[in-house]
FIGUNU-485235 format. One record per residue: x, y, z negated of N, C-alpha, C, O, CB in turn; residue in one letter. Coordinates in steps of 0.001 Angstrom, whole numbers, plus 500000, padded with zeros to 6 digits. Glycine has a CB too. Layout:
+--------+--------+--------+--------+--------+--------+--------+--------+--------+--------+--------+--------+--------+--------+--------+------+
|     nx |     ny |     nz |    cax |    cay |    caz |     cx |     cy |     cz |     ox |     oy |     oz |    cbx |    cby |    cbz | resn |
+--------+--------+--------+--------+--------+--------+--------+--------+--------+--------+--------+--------+--------+--------+--------+------+
|      X |      Y |      Z |      X |      Y |      Z |      X |      Y |      Z |      X |      Y |      Z |      X |      Y |      Z |    A |
...
+--------+--------+--------+--------+--------+--------+--------+--------+--------+--------+--------+--------+--------+--------+--------+------+
***
This chain:
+--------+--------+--------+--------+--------+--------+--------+--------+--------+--------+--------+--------+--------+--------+--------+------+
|     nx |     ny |     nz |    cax |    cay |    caz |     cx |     cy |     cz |     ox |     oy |     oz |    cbx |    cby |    cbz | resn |
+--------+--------+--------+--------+--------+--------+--------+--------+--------+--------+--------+--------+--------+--------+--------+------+
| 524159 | 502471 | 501698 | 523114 | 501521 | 502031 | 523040 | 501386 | 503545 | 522969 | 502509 | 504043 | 521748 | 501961 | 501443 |    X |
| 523032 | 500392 | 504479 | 522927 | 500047 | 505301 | 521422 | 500202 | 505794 | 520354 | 499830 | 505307 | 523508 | 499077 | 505189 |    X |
| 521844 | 501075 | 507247 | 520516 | 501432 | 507774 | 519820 | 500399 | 508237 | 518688 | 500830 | 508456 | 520551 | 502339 | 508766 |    X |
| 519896 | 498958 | 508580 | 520082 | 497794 | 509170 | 519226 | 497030 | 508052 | 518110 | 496589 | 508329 | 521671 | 497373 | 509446 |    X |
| 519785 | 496893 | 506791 | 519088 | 496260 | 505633 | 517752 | 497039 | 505118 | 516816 | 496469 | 504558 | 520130 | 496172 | 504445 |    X |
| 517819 | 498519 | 505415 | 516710 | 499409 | 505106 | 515806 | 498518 | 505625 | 515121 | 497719 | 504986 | 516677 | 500893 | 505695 |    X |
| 515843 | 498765 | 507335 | 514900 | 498808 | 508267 | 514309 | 496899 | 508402 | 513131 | 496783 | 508741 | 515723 | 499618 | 509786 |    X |
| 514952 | 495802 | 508196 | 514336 | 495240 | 507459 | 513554 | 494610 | 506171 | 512786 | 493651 | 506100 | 514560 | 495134 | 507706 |    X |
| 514089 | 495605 | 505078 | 513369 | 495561 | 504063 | 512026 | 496744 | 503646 | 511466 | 497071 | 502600 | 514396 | 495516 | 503180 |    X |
| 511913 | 497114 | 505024 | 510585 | 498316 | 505282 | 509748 | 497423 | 506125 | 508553 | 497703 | 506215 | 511009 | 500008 | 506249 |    X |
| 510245 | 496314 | 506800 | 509026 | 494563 | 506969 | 508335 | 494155 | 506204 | 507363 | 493430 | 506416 | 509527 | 493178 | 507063 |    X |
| 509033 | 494872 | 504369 | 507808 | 493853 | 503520 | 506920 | 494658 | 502880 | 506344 | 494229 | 501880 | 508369 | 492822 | 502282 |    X |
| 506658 | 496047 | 503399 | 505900 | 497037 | 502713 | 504862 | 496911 | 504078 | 505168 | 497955 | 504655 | 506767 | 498685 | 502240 |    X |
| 504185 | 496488 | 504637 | 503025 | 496547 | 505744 | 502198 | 495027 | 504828 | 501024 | 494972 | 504462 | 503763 | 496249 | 507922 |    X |
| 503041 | 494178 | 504696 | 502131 | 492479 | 504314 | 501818 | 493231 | 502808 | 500624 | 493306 | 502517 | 503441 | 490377 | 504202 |    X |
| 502979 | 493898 | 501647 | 502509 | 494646 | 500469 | 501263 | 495340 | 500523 | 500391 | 494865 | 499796 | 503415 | 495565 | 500123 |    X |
| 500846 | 496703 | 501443 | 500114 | 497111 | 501368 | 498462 | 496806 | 501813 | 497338 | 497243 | 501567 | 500684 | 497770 | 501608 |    X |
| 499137 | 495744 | 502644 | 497736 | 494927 | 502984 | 497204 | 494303 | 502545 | 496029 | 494020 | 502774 | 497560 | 494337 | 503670 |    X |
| 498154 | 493740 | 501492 | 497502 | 492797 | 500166 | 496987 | 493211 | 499341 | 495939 | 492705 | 498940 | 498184 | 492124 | 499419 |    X |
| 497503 | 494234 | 498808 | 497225 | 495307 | 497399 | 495933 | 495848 | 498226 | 494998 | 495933 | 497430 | 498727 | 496819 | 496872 |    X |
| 495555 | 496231 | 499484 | 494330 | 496805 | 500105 | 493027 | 495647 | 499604 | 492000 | 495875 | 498966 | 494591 | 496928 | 501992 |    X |
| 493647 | 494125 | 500285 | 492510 | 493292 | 500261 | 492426 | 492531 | 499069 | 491439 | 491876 | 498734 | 492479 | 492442 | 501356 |    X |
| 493761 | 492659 | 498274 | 492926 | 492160 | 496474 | 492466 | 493423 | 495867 | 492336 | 493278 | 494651 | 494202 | 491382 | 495031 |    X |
| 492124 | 494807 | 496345 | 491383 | 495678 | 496245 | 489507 | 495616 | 496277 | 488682 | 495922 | 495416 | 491989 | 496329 | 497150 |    X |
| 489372 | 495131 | 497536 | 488441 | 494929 | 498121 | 487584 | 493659 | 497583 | 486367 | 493629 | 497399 | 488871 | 494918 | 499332 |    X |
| 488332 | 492833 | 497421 | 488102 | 491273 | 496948 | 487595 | 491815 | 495803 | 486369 | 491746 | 495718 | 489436 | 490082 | 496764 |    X |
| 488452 | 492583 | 494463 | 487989 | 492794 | 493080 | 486825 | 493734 | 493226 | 486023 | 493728 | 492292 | 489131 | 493382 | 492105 |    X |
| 486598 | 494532 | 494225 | 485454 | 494804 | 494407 | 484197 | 494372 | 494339 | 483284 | 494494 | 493522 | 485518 | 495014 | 495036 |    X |
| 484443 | 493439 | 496141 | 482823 | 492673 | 495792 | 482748 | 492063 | 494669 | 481727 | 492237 | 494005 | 482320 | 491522 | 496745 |    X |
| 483994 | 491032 | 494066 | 483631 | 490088 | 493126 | 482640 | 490920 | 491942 | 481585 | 490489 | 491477 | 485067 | 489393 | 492511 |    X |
| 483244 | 492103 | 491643 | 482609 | 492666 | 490549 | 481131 | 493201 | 490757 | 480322 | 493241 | 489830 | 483456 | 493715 | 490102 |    X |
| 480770 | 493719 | 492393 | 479384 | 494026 | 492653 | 478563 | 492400 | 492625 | 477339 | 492406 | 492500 | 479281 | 494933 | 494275 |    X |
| 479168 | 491296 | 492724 | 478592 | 489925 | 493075 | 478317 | 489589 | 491649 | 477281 | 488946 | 491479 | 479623 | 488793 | 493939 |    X |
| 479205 | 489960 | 490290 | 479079 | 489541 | 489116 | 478809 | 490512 | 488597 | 479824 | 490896 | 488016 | 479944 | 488925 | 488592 |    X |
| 477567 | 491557 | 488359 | 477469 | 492585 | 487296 | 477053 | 491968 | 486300 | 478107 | 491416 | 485981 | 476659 | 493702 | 487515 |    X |
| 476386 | 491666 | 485627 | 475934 | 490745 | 484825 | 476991 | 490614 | 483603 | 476866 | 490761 | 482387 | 475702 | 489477 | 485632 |    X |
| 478182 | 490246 | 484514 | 479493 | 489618 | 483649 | 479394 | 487912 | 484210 | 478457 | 487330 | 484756 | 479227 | 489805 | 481516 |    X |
| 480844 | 487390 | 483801 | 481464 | 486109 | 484820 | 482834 | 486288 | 485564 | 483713 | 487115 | 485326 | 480414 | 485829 | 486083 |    X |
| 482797 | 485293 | 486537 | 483722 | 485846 | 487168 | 483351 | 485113 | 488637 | 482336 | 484418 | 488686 | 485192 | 485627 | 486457 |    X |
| 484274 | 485299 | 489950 | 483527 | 485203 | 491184 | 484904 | 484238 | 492073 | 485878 | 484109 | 491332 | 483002 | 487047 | 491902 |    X |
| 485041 | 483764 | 493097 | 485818 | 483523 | 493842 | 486862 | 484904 | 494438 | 488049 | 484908 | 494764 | 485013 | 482823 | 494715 |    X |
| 485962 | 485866 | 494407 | 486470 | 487404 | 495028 | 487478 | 487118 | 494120 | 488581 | 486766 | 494538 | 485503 | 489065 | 494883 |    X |
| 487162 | 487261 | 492482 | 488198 | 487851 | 491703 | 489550 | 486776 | 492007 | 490766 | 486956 | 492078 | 487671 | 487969 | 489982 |    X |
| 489004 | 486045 | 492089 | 490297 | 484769 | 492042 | 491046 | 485046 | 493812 | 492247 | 484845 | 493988 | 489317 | 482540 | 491823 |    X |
| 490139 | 485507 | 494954 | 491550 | 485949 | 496070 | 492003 | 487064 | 495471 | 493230 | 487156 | 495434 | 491228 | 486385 | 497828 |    X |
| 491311 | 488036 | 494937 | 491649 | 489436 | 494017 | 493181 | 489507 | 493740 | 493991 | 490250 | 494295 | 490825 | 489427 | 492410 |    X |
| 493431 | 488504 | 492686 | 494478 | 488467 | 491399 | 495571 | 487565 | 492703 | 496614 | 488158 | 492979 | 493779 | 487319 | 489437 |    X |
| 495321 | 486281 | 493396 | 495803 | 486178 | 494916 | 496620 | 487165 | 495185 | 497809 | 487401 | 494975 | 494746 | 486234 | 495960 |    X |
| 496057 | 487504 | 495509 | 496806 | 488408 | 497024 | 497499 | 490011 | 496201 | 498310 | 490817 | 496657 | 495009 | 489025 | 498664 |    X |
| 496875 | 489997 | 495046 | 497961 | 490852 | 494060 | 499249 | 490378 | 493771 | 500275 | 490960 | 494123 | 497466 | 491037 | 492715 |    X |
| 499198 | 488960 | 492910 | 500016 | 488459 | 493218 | 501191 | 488319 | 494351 | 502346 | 488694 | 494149 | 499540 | 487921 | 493056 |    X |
| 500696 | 487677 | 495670 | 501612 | 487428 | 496798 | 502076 | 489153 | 496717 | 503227 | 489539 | 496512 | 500758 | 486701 | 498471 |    X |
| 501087 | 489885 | 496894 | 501812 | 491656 | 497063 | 502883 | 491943 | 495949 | 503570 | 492962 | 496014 | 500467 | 493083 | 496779 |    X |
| 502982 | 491280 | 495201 | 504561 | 491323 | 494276 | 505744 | 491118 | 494654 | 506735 | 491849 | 494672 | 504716 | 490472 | 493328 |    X |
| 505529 | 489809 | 495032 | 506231 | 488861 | 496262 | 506604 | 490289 | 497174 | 507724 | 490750 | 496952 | 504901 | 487446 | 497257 |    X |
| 506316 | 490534 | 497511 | 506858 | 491431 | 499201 | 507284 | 492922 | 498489 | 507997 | 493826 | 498924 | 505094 | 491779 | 500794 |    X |
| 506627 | 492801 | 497362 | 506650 | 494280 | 496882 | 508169 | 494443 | 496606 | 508818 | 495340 | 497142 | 505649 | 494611 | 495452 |    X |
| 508867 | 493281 | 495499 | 510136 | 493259 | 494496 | 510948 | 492755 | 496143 | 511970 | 493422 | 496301 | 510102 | 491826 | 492673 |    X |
| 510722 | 491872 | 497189 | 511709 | 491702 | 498126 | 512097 | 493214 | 498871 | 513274 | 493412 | 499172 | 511161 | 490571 | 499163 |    X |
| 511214 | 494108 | 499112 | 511422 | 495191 | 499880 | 512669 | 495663 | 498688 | 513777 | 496033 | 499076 | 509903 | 496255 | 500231 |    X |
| 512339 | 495593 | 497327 | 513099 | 496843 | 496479 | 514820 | 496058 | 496251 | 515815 | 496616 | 495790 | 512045 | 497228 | 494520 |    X |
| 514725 | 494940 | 496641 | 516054 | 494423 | 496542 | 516932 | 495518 | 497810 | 518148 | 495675 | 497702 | 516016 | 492504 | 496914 |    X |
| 516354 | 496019 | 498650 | 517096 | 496979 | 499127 | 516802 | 498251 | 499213 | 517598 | 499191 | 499204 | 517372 | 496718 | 500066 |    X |
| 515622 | 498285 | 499298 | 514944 | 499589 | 499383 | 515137 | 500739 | 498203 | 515106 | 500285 | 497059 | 513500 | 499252 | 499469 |    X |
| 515302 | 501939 | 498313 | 515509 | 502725 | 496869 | 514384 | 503017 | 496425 | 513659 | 503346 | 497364 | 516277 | 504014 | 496839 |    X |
| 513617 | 503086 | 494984 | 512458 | 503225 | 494100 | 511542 | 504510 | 495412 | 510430 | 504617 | 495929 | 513064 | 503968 | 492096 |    X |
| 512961 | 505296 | 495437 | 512599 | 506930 | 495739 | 511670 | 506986 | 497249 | 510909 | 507870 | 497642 | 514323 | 507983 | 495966 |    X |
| 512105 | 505533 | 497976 | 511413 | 505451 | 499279 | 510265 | 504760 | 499279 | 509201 | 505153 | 499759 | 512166 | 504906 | 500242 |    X |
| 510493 | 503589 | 498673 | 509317 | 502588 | 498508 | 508410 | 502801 | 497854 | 507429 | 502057 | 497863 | 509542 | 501544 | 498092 |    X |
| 508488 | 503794 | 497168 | 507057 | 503620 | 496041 | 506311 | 504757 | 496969 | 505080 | 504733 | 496949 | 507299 | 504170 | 493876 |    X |
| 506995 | 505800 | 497822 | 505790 | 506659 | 498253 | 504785 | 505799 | 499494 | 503618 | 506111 | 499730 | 506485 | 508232 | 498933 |    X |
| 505372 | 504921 | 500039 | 504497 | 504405 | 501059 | 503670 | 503298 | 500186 | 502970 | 502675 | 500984 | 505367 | 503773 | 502425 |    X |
| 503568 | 503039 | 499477 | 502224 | 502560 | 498402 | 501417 | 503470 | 498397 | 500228 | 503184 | 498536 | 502468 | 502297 | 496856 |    X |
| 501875 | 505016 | 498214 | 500426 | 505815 | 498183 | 499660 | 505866 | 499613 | 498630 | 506524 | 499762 | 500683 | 507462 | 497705 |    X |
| 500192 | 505198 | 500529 | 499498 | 505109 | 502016 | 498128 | 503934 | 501573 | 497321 | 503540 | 502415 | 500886 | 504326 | 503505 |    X |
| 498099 | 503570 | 500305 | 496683 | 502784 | 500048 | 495677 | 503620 | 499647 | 494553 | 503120 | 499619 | 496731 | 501705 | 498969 |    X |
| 495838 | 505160 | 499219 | 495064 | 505708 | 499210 | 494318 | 506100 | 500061 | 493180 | 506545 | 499905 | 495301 | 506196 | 498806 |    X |
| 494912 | 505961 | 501037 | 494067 | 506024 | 502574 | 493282 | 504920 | 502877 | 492081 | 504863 | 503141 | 495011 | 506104 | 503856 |    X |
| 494140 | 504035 | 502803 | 493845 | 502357 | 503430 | 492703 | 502171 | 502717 | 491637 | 502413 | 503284 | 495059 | 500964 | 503086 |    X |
| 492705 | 501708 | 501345 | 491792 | 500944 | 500544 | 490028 | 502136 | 500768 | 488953 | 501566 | 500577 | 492683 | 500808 | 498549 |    X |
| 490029 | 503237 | 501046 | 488864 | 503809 | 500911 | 488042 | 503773 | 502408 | 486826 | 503867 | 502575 | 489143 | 505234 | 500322 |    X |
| 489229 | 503586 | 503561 | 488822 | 503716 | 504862 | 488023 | 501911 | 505107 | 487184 | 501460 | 505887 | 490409 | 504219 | 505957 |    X |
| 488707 | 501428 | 504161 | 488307 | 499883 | 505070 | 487073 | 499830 | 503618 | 485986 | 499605 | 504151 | 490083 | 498042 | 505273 |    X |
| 486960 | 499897 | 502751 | 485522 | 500130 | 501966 | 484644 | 500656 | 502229 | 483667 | 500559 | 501487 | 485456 | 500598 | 501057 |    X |
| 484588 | 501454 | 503403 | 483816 | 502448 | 504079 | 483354 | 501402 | 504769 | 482180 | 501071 | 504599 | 484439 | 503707 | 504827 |    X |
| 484092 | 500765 | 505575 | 483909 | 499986 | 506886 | 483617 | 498388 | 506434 | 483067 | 497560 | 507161 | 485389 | 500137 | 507914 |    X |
| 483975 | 498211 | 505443 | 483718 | 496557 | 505028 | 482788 | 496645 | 503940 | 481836 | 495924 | 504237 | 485143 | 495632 | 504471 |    X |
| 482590 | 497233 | 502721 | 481584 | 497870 | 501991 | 480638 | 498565 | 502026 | 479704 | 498549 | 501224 | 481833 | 498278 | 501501 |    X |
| 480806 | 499463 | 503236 | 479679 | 500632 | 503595 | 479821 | 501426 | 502387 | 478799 | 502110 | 502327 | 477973 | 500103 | 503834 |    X |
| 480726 | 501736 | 501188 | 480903 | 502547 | 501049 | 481004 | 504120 | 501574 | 481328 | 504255 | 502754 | 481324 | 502094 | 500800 |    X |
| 480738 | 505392 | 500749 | 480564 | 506356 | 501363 | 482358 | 507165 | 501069 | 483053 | 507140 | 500054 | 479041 | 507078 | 500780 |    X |
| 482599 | 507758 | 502321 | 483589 | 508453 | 502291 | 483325 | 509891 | 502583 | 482878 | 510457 | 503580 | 484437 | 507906 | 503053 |    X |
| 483851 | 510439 | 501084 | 483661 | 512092 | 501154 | 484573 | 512727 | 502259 | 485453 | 512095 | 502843 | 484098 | 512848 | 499646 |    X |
| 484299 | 513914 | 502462 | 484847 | 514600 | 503622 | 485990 | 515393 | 502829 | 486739 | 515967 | 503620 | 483687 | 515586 | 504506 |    X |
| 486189 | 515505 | 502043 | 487339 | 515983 | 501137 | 488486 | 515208 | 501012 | 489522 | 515637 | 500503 | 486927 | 516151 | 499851 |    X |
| 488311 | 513803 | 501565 | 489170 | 512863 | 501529 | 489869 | 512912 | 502806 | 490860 | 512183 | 502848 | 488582 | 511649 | 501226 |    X |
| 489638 | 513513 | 503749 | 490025 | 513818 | 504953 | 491195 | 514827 | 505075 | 492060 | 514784 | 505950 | 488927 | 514238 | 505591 |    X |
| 491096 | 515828 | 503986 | 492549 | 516744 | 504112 | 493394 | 515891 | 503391 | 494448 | 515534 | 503916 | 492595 | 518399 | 503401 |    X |
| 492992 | 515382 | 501890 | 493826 | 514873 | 501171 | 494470 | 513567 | 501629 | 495409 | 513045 | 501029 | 493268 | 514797 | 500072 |    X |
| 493809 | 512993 | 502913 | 494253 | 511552 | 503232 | 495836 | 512295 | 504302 | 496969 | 511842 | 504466 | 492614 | 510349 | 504355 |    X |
| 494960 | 513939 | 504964 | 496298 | 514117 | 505902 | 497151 | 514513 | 504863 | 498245 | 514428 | 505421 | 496272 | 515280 | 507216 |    X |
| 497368 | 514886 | 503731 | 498575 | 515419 | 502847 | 499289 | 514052 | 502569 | 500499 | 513907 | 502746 | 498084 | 516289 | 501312 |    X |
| 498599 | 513226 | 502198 | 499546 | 511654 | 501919 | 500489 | 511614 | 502918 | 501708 | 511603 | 502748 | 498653 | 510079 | 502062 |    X |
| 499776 | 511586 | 504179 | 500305 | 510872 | 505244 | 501730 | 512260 | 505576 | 502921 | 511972 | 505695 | 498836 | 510498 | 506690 |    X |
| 501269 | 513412 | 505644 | 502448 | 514503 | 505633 | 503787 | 514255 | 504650 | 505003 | 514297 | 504838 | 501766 | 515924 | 505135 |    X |
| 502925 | 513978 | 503513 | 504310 | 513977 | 502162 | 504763 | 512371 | 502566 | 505964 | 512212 | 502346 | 503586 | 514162 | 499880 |    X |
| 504245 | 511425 | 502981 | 505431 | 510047 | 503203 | 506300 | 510576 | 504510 | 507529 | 510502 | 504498 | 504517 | 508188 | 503687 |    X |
| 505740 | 510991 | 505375 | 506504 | 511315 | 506989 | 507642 | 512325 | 506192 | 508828 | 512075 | 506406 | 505223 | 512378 | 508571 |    X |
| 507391 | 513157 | 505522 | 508775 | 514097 | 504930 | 509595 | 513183 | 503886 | 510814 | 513066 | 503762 | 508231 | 515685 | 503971 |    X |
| 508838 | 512743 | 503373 | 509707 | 511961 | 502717 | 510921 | 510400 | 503380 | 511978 | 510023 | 502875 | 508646 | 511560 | 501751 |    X |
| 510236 | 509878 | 504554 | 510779 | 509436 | 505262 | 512058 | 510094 | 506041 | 513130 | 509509 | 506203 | 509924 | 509111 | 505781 |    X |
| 511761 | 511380 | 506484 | 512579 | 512242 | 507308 | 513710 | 512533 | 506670 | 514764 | 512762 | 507263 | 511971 | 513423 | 507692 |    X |
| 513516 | 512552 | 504864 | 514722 | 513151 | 504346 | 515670 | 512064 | 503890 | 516881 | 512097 | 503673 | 514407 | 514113 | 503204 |    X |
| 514626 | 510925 | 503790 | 516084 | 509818 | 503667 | 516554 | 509295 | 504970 | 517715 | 508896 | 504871 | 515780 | 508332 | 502752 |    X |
| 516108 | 509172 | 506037 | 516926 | 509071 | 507175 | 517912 | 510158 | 507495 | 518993 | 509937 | 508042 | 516117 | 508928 | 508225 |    X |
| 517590 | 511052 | 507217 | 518880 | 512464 | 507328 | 519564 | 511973 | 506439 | 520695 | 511928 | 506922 | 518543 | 514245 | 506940 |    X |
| 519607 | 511427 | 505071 | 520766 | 511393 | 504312 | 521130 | 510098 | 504472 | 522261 | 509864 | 504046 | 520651 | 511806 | 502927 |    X |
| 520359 | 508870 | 505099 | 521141 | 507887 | 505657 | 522304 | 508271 | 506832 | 523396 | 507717 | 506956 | 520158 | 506964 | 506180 |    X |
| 521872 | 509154 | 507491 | 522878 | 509354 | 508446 | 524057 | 510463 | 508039 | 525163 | 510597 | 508563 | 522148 | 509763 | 509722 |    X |
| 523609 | 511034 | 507205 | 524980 | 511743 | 506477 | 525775 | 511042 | 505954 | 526912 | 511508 | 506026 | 524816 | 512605 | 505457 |    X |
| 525679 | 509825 | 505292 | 526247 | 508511 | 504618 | 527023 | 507766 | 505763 | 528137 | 507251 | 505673 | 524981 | 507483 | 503964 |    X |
| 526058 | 507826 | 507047 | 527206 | 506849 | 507690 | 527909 | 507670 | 508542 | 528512 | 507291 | 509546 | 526687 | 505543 | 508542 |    X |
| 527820 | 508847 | 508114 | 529036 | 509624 | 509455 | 530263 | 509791 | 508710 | 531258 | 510265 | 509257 | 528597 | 511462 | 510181 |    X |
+--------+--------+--------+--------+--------+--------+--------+--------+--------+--------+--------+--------+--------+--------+--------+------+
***
């Protein structure tokens, strides 16, 4: 695999995760805006921007291997609770604070070990 094709198909996992963050957020309010039952404009950017996050999701994997791409999706476990905090006023437990640094540890190793074996490949 070409380190070259990697490193632009790791362009479409930042617009992915930002989407999957904000049709997160969107299905949120819509659902605090509709308790009742219905449905809201939220839900409809919601299913949006889930959508488009497919789009970027399946272009990254045309090169990307399952084994790389799917761990930097769990970087929404960070994302989606930090900006609900901040755009929701949601409350963020303090327990989420080690477990947000273990995400971020296990993608950086996991990153580290496929660039070592990218470069074992091209030597």
């Amino acid at each position: 695999m070409e380190t070259m094709s990697i490193r632009r198909a790791l362009l479409f996992m930042p617009p992915a995760l930002a989407l999957q963050a904000v049709g997160q957020l969107a299905a949120r309010t819509g659902s605090l805006e509709t308790a009742a039952g219905g449905w809201s404009w939220w839900h409809v950017l919601s299913y949006a921007c889930l959508i488009l996050r497919g789009y970027f999701w399946v272009r990254a994997l045309r090169v990307l291997p399952l084994r790389l791409a799917y761990p930097l999706l769990s970087l929404n476990y960070l994302i989606v609770p930090l900006l609900a905090r901040i755009v929701l006023e949601e409350p963020l437990t303090p327990e989420r604070l080690p477990a947000g640094a273990l995400i971020l540890v296990g993608v950086a190793l996991i990153g580290a070990a496929e660039n070592r074996e990218a470069r074992r490949a091209a030597a």
